[in-house]
Backbone and ligand atoms as CSV (ligand in chain L), in Angstrom:
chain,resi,resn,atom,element,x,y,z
A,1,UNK,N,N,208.840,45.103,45.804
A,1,UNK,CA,C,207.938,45.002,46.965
A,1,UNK,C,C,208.504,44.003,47.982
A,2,UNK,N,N,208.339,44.461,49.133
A,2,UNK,CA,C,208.998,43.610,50.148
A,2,UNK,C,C,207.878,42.593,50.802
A,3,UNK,N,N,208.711,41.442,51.463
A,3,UNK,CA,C,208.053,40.319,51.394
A,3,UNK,C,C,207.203,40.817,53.195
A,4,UNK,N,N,206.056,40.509,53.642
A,4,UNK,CA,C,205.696,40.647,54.803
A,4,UNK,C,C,204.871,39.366,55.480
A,5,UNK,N,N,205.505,39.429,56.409
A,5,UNK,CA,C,205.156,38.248,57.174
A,5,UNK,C,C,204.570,38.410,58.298
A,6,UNK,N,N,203.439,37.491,58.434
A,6,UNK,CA,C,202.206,37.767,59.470
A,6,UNK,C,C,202.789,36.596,60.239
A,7,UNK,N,N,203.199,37.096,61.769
A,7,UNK,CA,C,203.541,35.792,62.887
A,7,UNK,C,C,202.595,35.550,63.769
A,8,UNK,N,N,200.917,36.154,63.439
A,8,UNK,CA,C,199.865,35.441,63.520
A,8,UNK,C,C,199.305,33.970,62.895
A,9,UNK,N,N,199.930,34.095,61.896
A,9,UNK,CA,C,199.433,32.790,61.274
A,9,UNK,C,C,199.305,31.527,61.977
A,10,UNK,N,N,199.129,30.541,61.461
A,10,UNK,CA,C,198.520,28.941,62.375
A,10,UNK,C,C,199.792,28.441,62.772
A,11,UNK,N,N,200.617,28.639,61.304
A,11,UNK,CA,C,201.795,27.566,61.086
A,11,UNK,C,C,202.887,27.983,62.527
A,12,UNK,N,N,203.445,29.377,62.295
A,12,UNK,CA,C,204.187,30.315,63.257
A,12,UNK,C,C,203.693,30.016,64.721
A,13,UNK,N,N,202.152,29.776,64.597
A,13,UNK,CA,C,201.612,29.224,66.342
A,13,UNK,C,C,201.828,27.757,66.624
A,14,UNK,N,N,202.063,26.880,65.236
A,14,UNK,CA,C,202.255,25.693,65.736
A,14,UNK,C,C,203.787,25.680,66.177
A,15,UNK,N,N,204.592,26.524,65.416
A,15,UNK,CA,C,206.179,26.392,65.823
A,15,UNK,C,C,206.516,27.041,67.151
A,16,UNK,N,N,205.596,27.745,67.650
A,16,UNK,CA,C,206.247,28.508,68.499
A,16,UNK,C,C,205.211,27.845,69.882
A,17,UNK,N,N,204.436,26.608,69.263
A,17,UNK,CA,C,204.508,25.538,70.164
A,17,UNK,C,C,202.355,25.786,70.814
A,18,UNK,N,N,202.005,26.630,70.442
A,18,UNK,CA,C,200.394,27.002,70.867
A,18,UNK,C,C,199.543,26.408,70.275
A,19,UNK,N,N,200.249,25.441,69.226
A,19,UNK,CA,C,199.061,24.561,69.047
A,19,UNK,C,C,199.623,23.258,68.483
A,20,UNK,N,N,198.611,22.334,68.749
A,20,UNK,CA,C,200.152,20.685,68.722
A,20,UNK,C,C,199.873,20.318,67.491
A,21,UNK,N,N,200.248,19.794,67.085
A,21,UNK,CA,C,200.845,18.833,65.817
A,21,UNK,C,C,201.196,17.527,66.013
A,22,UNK,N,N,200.973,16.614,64.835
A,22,UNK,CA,C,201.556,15.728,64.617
A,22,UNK,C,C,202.953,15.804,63.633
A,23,UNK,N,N,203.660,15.492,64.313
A,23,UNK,CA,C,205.275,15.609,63.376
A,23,UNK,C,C,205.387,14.400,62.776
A,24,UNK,N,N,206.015,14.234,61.950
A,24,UNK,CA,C,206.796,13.541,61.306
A,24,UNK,C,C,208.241,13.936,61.412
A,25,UNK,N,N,208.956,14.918,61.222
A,25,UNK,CA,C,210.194,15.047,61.739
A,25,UNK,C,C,210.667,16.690,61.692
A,26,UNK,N,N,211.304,16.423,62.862
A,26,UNK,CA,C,211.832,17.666,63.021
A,26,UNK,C,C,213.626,18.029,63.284
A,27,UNK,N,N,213.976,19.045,62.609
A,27,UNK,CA,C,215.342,19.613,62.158
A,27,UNK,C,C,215.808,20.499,62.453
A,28,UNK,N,N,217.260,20.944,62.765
A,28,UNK,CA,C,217.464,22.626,63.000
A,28,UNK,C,C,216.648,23.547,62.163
A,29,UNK,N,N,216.096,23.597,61.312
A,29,UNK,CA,C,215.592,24.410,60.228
A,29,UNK,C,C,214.341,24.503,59.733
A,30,UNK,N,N,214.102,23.267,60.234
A,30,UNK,CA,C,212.912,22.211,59.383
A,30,UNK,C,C,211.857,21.291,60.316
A,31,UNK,N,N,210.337,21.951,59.911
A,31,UNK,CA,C,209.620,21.162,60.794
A,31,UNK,C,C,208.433,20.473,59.571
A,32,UNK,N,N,208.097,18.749,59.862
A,32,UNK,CA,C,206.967,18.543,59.108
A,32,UNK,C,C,206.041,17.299,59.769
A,33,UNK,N,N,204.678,18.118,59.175
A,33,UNK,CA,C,203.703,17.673,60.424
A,33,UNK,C,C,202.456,17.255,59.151
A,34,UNK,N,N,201.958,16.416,59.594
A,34,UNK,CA,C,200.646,15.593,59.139
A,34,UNK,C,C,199.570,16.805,58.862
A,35,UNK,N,N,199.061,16.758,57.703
A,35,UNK,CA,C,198.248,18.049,57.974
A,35,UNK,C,C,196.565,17.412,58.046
A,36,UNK,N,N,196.268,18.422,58.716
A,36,UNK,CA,C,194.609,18.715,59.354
A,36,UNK,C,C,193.770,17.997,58.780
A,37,UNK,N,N,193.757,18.380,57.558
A,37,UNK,CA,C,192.499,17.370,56.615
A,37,UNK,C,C,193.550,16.853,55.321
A,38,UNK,N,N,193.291,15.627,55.382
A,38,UNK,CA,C,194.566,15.211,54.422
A,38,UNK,C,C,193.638,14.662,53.229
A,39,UNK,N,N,193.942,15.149,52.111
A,39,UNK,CA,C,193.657,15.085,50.389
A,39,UNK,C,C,194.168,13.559,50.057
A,40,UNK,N,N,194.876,13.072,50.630
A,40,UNK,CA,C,195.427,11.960,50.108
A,40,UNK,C,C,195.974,10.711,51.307
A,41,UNK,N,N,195.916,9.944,51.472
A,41,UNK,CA,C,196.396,8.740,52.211
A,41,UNK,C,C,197.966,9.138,52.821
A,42,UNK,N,N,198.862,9.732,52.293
A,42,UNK,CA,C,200.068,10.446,52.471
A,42,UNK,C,C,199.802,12.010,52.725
A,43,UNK,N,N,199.837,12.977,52.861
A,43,UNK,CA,C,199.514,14.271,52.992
A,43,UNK,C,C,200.375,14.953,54.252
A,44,UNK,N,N,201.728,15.205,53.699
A,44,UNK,CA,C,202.223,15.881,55.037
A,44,UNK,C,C,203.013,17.171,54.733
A,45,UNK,N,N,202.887,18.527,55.662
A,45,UNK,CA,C,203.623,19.251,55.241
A,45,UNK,C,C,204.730,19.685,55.845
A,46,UNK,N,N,205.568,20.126,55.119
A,46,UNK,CA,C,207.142,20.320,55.038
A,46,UNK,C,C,207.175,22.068,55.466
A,47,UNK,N,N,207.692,22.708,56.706
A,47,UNK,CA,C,207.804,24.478,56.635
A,47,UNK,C,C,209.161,24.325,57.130
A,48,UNK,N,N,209.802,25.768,56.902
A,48,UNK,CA,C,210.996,26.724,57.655
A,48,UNK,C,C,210.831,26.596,58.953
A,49,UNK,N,N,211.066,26.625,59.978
A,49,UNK,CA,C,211.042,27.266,61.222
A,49,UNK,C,C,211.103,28.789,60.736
A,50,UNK,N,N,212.238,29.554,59.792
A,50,UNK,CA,C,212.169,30.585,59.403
A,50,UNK,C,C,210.915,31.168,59.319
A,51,UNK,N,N,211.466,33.093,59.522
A,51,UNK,CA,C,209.767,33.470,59.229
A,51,UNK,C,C,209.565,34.061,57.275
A,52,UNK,N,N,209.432,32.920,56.568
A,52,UNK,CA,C,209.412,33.015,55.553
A,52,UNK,C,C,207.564,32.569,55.021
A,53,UNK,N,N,207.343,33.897,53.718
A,53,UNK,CA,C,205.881,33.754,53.682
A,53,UNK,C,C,205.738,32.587,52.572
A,54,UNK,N,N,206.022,32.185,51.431
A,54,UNK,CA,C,206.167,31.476,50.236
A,54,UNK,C,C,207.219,31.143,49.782
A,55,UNK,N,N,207.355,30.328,48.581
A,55,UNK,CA,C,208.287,29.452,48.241
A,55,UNK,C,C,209.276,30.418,47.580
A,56,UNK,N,N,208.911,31.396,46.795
A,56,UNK,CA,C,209.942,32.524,46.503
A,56,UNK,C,C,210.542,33.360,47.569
A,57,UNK,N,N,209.986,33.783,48.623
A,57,UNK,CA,C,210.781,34.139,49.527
A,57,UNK,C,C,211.401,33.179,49.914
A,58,UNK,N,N,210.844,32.075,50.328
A,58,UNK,CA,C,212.141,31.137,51.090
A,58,UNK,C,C,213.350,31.020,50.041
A,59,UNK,N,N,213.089,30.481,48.764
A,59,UNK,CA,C,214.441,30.079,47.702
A,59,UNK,C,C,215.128,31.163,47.667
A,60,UNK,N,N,214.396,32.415,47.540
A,60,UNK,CA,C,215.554,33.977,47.379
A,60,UNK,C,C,215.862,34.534,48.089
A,61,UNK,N,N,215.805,33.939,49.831
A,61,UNK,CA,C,216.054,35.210,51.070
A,61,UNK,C,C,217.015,34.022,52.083
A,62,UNK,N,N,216.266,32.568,51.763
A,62,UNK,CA,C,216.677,31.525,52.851
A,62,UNK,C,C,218.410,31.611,52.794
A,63,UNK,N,N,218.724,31.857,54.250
A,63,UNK,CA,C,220.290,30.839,53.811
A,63,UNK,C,C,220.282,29.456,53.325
A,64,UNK,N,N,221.935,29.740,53.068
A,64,UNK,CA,C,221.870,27.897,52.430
A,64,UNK,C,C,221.870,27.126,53.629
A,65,UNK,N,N,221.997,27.369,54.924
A,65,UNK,CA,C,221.716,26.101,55.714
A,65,UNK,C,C,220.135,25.834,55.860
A,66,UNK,N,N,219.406,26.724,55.729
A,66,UNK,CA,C,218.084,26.786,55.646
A,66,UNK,C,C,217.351,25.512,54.422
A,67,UNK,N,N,218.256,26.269,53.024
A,67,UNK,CA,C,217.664,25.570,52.103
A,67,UNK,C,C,217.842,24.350,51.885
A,68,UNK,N,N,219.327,23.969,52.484
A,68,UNK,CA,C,219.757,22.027,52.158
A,68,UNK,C,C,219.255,21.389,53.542
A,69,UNK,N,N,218.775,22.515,54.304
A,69,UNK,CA,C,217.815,21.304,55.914
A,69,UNK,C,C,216.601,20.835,55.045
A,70,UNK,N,N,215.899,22.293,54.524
A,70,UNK,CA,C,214.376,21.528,53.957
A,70,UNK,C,C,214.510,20.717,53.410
A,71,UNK,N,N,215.246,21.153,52.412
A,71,UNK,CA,C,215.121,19.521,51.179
A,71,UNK,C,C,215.557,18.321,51.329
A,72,UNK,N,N,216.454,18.526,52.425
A,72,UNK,CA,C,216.781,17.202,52.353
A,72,UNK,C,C,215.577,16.622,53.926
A,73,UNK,N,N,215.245,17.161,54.244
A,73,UNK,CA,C,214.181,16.927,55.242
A,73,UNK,C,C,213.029,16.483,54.378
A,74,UNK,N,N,212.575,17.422,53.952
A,74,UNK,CA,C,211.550,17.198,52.440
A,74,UNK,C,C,212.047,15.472,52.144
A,75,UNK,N,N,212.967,15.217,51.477
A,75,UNK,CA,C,213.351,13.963,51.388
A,75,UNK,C,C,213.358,12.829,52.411
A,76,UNK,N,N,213.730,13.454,53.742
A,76,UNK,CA,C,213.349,12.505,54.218
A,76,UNK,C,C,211.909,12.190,54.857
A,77,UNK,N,N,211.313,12.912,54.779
A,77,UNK,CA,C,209.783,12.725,54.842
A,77,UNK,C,C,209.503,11.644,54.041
A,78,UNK,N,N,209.615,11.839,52.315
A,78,UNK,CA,C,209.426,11.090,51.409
A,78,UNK,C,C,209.543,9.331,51.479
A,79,UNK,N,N,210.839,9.130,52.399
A,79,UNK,CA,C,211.430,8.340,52.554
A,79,UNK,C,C,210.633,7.800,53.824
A,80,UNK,N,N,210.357,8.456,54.844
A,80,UNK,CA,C,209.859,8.007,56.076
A,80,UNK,C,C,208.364,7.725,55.408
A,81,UNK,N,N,207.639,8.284,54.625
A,81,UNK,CA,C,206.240,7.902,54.331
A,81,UNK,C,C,206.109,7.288,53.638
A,82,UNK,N,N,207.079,6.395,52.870
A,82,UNK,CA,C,207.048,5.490,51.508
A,82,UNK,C,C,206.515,5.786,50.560
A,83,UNK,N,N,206.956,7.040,50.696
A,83,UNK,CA,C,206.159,7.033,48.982
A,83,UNK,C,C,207.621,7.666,48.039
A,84,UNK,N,N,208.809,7.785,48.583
A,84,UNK,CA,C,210.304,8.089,47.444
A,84,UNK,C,C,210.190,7.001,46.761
A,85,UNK,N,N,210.764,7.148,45.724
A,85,UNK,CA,C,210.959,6.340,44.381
A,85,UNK,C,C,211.928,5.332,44.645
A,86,UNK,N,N,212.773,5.677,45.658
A,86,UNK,CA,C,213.947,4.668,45.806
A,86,UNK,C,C,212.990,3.410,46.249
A,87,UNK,N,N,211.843,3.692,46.909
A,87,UNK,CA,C,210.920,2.397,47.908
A,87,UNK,C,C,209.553,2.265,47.383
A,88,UNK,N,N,208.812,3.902,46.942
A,88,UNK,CA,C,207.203,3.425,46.523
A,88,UNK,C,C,206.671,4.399,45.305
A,89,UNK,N,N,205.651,4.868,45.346
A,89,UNK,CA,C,205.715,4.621,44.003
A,89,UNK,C,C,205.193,6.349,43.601
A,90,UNK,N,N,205.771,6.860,43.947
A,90,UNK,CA,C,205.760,8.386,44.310
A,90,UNK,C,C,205.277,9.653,44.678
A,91,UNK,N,N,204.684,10.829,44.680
A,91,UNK,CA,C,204.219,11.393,45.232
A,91,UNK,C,C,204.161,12.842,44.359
A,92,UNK,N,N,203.327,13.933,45.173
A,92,UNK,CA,C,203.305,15.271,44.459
A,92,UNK,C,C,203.636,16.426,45.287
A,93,UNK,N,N,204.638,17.408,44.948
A,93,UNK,CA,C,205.100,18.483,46.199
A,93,UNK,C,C,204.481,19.318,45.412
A,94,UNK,N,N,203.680,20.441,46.485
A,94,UNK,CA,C,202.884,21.354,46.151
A,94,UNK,C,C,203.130,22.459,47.046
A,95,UNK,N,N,203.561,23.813,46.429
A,95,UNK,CA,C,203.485,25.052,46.917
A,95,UNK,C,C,202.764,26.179,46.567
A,96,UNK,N,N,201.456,26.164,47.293
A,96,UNK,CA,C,200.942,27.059,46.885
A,96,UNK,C,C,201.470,28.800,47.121
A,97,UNK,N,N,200.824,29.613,46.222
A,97,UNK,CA,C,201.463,31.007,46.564
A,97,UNK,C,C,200.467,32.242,46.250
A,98,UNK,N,N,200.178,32.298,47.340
A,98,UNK,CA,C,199.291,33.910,47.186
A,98,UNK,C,C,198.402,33.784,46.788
A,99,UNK,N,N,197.533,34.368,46.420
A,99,UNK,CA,C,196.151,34.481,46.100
A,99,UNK,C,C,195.616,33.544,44.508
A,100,UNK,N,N,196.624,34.160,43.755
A,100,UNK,CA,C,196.785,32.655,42.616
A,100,UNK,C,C,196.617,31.418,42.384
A,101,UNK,N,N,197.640,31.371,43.984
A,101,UNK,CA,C,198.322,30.389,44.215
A,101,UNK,C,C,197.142,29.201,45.281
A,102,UNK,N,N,195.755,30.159,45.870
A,102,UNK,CA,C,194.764,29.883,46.588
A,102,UNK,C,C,195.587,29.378,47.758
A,103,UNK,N,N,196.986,30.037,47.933
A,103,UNK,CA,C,197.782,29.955,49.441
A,103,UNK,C,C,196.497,30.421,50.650
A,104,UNK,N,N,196.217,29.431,51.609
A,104,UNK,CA,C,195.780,29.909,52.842
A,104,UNK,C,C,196.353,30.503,53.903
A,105,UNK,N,N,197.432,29.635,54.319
A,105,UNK,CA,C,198.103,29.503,55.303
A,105,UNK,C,C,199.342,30.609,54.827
A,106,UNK,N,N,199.785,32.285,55.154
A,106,UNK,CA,C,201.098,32.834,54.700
A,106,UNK,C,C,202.386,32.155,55.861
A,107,UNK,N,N,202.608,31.262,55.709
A,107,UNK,CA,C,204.028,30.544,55.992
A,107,UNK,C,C,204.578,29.527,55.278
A,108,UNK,N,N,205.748,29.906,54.440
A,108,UNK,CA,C,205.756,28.839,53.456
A,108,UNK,C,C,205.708,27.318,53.788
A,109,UNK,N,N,205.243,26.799,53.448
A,109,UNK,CA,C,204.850,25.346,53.046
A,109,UNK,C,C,204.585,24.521,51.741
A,110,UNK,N,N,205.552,22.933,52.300
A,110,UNK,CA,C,205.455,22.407,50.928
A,110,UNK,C,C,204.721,21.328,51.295
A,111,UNK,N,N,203.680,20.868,50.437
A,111,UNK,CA,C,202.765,19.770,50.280
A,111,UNK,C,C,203.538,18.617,49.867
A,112,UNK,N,N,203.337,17.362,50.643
A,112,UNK,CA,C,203.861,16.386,49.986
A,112,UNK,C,C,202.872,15.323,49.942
A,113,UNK,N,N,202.047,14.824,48.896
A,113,UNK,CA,C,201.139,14.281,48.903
A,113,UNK,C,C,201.395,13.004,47.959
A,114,UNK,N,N,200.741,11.594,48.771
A,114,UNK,CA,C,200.938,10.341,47.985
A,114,UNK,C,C,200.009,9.391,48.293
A,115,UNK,N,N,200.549,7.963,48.009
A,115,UNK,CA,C,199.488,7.374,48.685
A,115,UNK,C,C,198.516,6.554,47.648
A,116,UNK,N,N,198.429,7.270,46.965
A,116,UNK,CA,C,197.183,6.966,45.757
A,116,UNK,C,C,197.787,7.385,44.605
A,117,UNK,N,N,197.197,7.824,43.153
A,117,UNK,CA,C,197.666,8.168,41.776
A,117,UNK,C,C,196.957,9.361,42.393
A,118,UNK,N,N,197.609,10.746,41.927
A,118,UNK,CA,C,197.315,11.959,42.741
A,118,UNK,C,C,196.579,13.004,41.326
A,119,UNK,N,N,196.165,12.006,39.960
A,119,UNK,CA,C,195.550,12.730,39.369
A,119,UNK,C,C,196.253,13.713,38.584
A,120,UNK,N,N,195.246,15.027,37.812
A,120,UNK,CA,C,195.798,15.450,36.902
A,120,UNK,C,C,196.439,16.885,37.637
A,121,UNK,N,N,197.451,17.353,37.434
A,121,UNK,CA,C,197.937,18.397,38.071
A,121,UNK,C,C,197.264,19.711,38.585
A,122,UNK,N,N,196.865,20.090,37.603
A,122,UNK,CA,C,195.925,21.595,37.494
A,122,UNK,C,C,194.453,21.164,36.566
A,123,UNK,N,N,193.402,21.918,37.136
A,123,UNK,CA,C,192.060,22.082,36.035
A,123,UNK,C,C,192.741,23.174,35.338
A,124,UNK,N,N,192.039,23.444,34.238
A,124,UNK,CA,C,191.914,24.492,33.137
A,124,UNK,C,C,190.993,25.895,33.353
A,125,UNK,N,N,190.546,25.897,34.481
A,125,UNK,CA,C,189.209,26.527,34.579
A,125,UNK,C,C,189.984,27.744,35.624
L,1,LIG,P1,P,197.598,26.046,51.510
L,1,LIG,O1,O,196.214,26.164,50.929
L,1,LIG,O2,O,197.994,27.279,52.265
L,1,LIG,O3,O,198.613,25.598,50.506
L,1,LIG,O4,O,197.506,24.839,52.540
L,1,LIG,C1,C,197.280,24.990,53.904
L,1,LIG,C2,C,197.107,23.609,54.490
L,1,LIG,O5,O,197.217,23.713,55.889
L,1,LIG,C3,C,195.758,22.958,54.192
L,1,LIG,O6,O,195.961,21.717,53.519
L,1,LIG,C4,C,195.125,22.780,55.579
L,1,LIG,O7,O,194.397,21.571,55.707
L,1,LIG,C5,C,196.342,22.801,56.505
L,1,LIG,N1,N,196.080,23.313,57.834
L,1,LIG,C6,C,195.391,24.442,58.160
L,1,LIG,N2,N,195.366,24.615,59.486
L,1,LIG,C7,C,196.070,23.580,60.015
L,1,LIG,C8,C,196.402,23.207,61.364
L,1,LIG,O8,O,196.060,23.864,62.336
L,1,LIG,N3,N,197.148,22.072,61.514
L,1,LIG,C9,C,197.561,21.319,60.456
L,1,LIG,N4,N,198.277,20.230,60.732
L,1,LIG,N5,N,197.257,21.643,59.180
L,1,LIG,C10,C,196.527,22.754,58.969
């Protein structure tokens, strides 16, 4: 099944500039912005500029200049928000996916959340 991507979405309107953001930093590849209602004292997310829907499409379709901008962008987020290990005292990356996954937003995005002890990973329920 092929991957389909809606360039209605929020994220695709914030990149393509129709609705503002707060950045934290931005990359040839790589944009990450403070998100809306933040879960945690740290809470920022990490996307493609690519039009990629989830974290499996991005890892299995992204080029590699795609994939070593995020992460290491991803990283430096980490680093710019104090919460990397090299400086504080760490954090939780979260990708949700699909309906499972209680993904809202179809543009991949990675959660980077810190700040506080971020609790137990998953309920059971
Ligand atoms: P998901 O549930 O898809 O993993 O997470 C989507 C996230 O996007 C949520 O945490 C939500 O608060 C955030 N979000 C939704 N709309 C906007 C928006 O317009 N701007 C920002 N900065 N974040 C948003």
């Amino acid at each position: 099944m092929a991957y389909t991507y809606d360039d209605t979405n929020i994220f695709a309107r914030i990149l393509r500039g129709e609705i503002p953001n707060k950045t934290v930093l931005e990359t040839e590849h790589t944009l990450a912005f403070h998100d809306i209602n933040p879960a945690a004292p740290v809470h920022v997310l990490v996307i493609p500029k690519g039009a990629y829907v989830s974290f499996d499409h991005f890892a299995g379709e992204a080029s590699e200049a795609e994939l070593v901008d995020f992460h290491r962008a991803a990283a430096k987020v980490c680093q710019q928000m104090g919460v990397s290990l090299d400086a504080g005292a760490g954090f939780r990356a979260i990708a949700n996916a699909g309906a499972h996954g209680l993904q809202e937003v179809p543009h991949y995005h990675m959660h980077i959340l810190g700040g506080r002890p971020m609790g137990v990973m998953v309920s059971k329920a």
